[in-house]
C-alpha positions in Angstrom: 3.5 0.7 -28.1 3.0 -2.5 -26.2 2.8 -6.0 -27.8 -0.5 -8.2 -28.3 0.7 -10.5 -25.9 1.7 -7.7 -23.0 -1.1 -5.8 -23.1 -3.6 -8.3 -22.8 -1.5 -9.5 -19.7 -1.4 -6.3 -18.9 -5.1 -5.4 -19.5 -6.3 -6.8 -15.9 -4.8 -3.7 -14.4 -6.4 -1.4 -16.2 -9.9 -3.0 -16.4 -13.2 -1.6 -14.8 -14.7 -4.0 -11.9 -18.2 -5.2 -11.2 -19.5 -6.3 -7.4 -18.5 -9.8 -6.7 -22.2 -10.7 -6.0 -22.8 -10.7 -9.4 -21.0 -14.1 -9.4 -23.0 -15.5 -6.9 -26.2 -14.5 -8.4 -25.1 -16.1 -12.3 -24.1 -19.0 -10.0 -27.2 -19.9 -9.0 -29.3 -18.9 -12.2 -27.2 -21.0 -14.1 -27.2 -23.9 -11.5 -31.4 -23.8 -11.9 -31.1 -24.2 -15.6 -29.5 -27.8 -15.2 -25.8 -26.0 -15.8 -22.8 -26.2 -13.7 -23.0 -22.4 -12.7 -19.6 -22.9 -10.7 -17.5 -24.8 -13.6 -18.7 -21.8 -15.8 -17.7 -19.3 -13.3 -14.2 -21.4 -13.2 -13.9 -21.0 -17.0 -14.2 -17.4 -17.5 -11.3 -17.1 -14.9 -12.9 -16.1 -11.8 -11.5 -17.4 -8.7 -14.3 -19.5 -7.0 -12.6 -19.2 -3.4 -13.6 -15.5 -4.0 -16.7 -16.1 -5.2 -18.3 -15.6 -1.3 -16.0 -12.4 -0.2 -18.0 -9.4 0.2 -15.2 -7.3 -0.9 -14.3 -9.1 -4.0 -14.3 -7.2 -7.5 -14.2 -9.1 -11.2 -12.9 -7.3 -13.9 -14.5 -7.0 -17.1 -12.4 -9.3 -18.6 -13.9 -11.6 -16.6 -17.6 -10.7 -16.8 -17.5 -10.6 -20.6 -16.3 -14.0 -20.8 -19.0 -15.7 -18.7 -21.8 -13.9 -20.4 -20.4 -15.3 -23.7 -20.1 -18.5 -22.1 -23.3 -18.6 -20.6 -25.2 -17.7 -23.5 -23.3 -19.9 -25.7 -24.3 -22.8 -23.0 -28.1 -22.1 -22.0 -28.7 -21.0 -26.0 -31.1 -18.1 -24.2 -30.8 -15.0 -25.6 -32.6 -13.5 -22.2 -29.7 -15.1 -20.1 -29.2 -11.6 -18.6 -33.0 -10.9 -17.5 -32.9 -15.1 -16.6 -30.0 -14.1 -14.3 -31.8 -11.2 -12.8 -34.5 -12.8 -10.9 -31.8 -14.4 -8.2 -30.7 -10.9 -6.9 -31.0 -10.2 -3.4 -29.7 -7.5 -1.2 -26.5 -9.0 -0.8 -25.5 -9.1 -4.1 -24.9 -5.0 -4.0 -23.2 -5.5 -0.8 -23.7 -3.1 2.2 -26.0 -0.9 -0.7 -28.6 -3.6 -0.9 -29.7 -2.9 1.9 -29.5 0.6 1.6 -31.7 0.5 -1.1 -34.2 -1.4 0.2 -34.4 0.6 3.6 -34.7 3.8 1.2 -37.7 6.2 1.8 -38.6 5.5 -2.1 -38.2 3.9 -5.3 -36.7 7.2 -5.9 -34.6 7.5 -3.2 -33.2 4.2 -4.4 -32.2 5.5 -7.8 -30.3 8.1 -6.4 -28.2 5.8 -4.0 -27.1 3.7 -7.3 -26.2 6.9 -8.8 -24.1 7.9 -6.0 -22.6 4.9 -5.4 -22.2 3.4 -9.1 -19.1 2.7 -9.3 -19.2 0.0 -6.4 -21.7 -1.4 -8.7 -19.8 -1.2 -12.1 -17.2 1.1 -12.6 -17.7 0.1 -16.2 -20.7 2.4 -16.5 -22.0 5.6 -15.8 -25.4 5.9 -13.8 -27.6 9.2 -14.1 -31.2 10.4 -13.9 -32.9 12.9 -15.7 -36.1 14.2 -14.5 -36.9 16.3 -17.0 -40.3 17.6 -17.7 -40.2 17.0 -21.2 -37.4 14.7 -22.5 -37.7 13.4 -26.3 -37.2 10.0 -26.9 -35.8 8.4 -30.1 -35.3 5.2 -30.8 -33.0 4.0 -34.0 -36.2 2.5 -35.8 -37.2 5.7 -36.7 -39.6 5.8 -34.4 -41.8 8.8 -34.3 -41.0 11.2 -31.6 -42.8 11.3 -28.2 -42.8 13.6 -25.7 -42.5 11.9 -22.0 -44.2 14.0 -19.4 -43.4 14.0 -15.5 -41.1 10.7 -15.8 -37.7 10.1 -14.8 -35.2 8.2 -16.9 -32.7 6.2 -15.4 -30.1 6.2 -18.1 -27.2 3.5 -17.9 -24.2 4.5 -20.0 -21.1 1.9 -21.1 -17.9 3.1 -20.8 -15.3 1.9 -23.7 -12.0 0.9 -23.6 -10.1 -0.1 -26.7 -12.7 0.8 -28.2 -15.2 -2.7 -26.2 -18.1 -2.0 -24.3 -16.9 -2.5 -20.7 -20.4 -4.2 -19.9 -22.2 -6.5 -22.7 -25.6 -6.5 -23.6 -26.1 -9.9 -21.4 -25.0 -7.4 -18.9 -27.3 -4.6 -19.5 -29.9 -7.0 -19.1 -29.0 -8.2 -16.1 -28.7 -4.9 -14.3 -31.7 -3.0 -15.3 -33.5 -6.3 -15.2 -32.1 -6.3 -11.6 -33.3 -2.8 -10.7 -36.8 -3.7 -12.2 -36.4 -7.1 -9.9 -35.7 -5.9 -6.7 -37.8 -2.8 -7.0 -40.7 -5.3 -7.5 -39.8 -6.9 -4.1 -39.5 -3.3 -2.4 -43.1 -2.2 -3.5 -45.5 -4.5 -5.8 -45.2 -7.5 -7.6 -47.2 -5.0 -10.4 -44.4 -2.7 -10.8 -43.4 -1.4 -14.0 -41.6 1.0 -16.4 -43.6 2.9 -18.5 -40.7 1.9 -21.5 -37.0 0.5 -21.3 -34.8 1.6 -24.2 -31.7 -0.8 -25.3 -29.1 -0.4 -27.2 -28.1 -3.8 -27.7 -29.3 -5.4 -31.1 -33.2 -6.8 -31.0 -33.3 -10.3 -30.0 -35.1 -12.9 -32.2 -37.9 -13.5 -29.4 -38.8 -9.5 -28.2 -42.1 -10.9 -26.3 -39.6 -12.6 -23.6 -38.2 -8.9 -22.4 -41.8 -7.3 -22.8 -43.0 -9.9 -20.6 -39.9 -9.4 -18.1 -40.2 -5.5 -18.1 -44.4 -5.4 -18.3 -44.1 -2.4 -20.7 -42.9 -1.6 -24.0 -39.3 -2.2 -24.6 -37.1 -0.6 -27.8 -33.8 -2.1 -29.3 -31.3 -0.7 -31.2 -32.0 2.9 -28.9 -29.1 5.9 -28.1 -29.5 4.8 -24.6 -30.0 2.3 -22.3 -32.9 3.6 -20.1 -35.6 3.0 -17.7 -38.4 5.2 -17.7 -40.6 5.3 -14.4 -43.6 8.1 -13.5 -41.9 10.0 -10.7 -45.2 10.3 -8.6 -45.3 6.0 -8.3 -41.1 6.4 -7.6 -41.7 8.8 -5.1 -44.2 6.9 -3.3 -43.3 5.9 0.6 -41.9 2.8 0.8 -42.8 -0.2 4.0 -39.4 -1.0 3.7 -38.2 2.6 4.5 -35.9 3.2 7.3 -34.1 5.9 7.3 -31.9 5.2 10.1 -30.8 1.7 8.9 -30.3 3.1 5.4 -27.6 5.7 7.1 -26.0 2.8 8.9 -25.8 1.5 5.4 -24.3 4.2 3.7 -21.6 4.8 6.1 -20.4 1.0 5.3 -20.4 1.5 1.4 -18.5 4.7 1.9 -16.1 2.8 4.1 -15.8 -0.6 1.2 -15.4 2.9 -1.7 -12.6 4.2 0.4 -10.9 1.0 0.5 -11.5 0.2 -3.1 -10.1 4.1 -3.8 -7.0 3.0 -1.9 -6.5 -0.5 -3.6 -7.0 1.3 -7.3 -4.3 4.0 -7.1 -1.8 1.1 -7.6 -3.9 0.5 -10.9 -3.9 3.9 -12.0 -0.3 4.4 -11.2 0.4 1.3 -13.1 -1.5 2.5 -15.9 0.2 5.7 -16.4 3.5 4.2 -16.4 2.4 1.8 -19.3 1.4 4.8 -21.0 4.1 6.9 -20.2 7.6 5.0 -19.8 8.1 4.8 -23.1 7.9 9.1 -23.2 10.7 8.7 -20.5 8.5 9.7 -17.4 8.8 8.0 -15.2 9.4 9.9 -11.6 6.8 10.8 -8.9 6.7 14.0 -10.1 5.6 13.0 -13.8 3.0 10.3 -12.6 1.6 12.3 -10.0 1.1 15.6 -12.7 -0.5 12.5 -15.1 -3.1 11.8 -12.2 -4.0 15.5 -10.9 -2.4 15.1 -7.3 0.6 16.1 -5.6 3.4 13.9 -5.5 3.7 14.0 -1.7 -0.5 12.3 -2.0 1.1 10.3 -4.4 3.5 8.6 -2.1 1.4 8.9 0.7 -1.2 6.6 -0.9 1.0 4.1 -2.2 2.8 3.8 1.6 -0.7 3.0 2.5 -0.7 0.3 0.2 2.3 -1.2 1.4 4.1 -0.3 -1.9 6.3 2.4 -3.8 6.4 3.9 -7.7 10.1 2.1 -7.5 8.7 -1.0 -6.6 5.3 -0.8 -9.0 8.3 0.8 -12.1 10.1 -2.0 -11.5 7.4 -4.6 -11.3 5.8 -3.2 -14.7 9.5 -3.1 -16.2 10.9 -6.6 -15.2 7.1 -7.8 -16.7 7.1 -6.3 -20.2 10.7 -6.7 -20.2 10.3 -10.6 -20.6 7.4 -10.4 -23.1 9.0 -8.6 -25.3 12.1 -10.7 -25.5 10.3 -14.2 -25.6 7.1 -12.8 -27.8 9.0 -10.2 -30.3 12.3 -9.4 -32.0 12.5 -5.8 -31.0 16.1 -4.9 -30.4 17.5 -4.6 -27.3 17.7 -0.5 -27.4 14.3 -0.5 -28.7 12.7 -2.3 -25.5 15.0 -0.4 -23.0 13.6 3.3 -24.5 10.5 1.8 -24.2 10.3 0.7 -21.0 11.4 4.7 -19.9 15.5 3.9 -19.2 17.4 6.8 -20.8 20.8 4.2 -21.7 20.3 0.1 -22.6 23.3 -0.5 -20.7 20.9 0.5 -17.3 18.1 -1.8 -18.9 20.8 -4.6 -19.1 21.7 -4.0 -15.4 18.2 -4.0 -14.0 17.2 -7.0 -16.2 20.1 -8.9 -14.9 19.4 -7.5 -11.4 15.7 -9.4 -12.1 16.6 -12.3 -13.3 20.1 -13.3 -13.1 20.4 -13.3 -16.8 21.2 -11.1 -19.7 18.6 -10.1 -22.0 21.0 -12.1 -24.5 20.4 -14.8 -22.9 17.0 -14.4 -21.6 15.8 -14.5 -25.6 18.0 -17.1 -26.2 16.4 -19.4 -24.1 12.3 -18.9 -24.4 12.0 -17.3 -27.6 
């Protein structure tokens, strides 16, 4: 079991990853409410030399933060929806403007659904067109049945048992959706409903006015529910060859984010593994359904090695949990997967030029 302290240092690598437009977008709806969008941005952690690189990612970690911060500065519960109406095509990166040289609204939906996890990897996209799906909402509600619509469900992924995405978030992504399909088609577009899971706000007229439809709280799901026959309608925007062009440079950014991640999913199986003693190729490569020789191969690509990520992960926790607990010294080296302390001693000594004697000694 790790520490407190180690795995919330530890967390970052482990943590799902939003499109660093969102920054730039919070940015500037926070800079038109009379706040310092950028000192906010500073505050939850984000890098702000990053804040303009098309192929930077923030982790949850950080996103949570400056939603909580936001909404604790602004005092607007609709922060999320505020934030909304200052997305632009960039902001999704090469799918922006896939979406809007789609053939439809519903063409569109299916992009985001294919390519979700450059959008949030901390949430599951699906539609369901359905003839007939029932609707619930936690209010008891009565039951309605919703005829020739599509719902465009957004579901959170946990960890720890947190959302990955906060309700300030949800808001802000459908709220997006609703946004930019406005710009694609009418100013007059609607959902029919929106369904939300996150508790109902003190002022529910500010997201009906946002949405232009009836919108539910406290609901399994968090959905958008569009007729298919106005999704479906031919778009001005459309063009299909553009749209390609598109594609082929989000599959290229997905490939590259693929490659950057195995180092994070290596690194999380180790965490979760050393202290069972696995800690070979063979064992991590068997805990992530690939063959070890893919293994390696992907990691060479990365410039790296399981050695060099083992002993990177080792030499970290190593020194948390001398300065942050008492453990004794045969505790930490089972844990951290070495079959005999006296290796752990070597290795840490090898790290640091110290013994774990004296290591605790001095910063504990």
């Amino acid at each position: 079991m790790l520490n407190s302290t180690a795995e919330n240092n530890l967390n970052q690598q482990q943590n799902s990853t939003v499109v660093g437009g969102w920054s730039v977008a919070v940015s500037r709806a926070l800079d038109a409410l009379g706040y310092h969008g950028d000192e906010l941005l500073k505050r939850a952690g984000i890098d702000l030399s990053e804040k303009f690189n098309v192929d930077a990612r923030f982790s949850a970690n950080h996103t949570r933060e400056l939603w909580q911060l936001a909404l604790e500065e602004t005092g607007q519960e609709n922060i999320g929806l505020q934030v909304a109406q200052f997305v632009c095509p960039t902001t999704f990166h090469a799918l922006g403007f896939s979406l809007w040289a789609s053939s439809s609204l519903y063409d569109a939906l299916q992009r985001m659904v294919r390519f979700e996890i450059l959008l949030n990897s901390g949430c599951h996209l699906q539609v369901s067109t359905q003839d007939n799906t029932t609707m619930e909402s936690s209010d008891q509600r009565e039951k309605s049945q919703i005829n020739n619509n599509l719902c465009f469900i957004m579901d959170i992924k946990q960890q720890n048992g947190e959302a990955l995405v906060t309700a300030q978030g949800v808001d802000y992504f459908l709220g997006a959706i609703v946004k930019m399909f406005r710009d694609m088609s009418s100013p007059s577009f609607a959902p029919i409903e929106v369904h939300l899971t996150r508790p109902t706000p003190r002022n529910i007229k500010l997201w009906q006015d946002y949405f232009q439809c009836p919108v539910y709280f406290n609901t399994l799901q968090n959905q958008l529910i569009f007729p298919i026959k106005t999704l479906k309608n031919s778009l001005p925007t459309g063009n299909a060859i553009l749209a390609e062009q598109n594609d082929k440079l989000v599959e290229s950014y997905l490939s590259r984010l693929e490659m950057q991640d195995i180092c994070g999913q290596v690194r999380s199986s180790l965490i979760e593994l050393m202290p069972l003693g696995i800690t070979t190729l063979k064992g991590i490569a068997e805990a992530l359904s690939m063959p070890p020789r893919t293994l390696q191969y992907k990691l060479n690509q990365q410039g790296t090695s399981l050695q060099k990520l083992r002993d990177s992960i080792r030499e970290e926790l190593a020194r948390q949990y001398l300065q942050y607990s008492r453990q004794p010294f045969t505790q930490i080296a089972y844990s951290l997967g070495f079959s005999d302390p006296a290796h752990f001693n070597r290795a840490f000594k090898r790290w640091t030029g110290e013994t774990p004697t004296s290591y605790r000694r001095r910063t504990y």
